[in-house]
C-alpha positions in Angstrom: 0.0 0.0 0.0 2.9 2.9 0.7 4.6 1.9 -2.5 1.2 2.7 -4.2 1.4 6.0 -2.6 4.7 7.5 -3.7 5.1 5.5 -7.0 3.3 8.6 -8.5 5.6 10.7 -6.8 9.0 10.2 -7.7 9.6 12.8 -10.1 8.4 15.6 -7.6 11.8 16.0 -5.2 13.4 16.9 -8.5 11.3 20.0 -9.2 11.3 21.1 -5.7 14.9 21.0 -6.2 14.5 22.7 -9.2 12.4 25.7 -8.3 14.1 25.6 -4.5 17.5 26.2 -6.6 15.8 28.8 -9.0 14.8 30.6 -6.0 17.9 30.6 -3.7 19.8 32.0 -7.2 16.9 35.0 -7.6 17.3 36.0 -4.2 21.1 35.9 -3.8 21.0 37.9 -7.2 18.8 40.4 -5.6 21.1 40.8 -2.9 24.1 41.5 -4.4 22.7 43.8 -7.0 21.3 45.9 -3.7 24.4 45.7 -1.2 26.5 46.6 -4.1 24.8 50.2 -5.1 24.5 53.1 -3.5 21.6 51.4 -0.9 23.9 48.8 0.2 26.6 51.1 1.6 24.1 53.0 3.6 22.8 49.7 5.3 25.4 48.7 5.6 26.9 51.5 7.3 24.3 52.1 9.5 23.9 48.6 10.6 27.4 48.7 11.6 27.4 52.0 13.8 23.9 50.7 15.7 25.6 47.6 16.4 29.0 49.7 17.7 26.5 52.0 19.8 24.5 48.5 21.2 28.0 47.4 22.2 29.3 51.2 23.9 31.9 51.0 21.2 31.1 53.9 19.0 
């Protein structure tokens, strides 16, 4: 009975995959197209001086 369950099924881990992969790729592309303009430095930068300030660094 389980084997009639998945047999239907076995091609379906390989598009999650698939579209999981797409994904992770669209997002990381996203990323680095935003931390590496002008909007990246400011976040950046600002992250990093509330962080110092949390800490009584800076």
């Amino acid at each position: 009975m389980r084997a009639h369950r998945t047999a239907g099924q076995q091609g379906i881990t390989t598009a999650e995959y698939a579209v999981g992969t797409a994904a992770g790729a669209g997002l990381a592309g996203l990323l680095y197209k935003m931390l590496t303009g002008g909007f990246g430095d400011q976040l950046l930068r600002t992250l990093f001086d509330h962080v110092l300030s949390l800490l009584g660094i800076g």
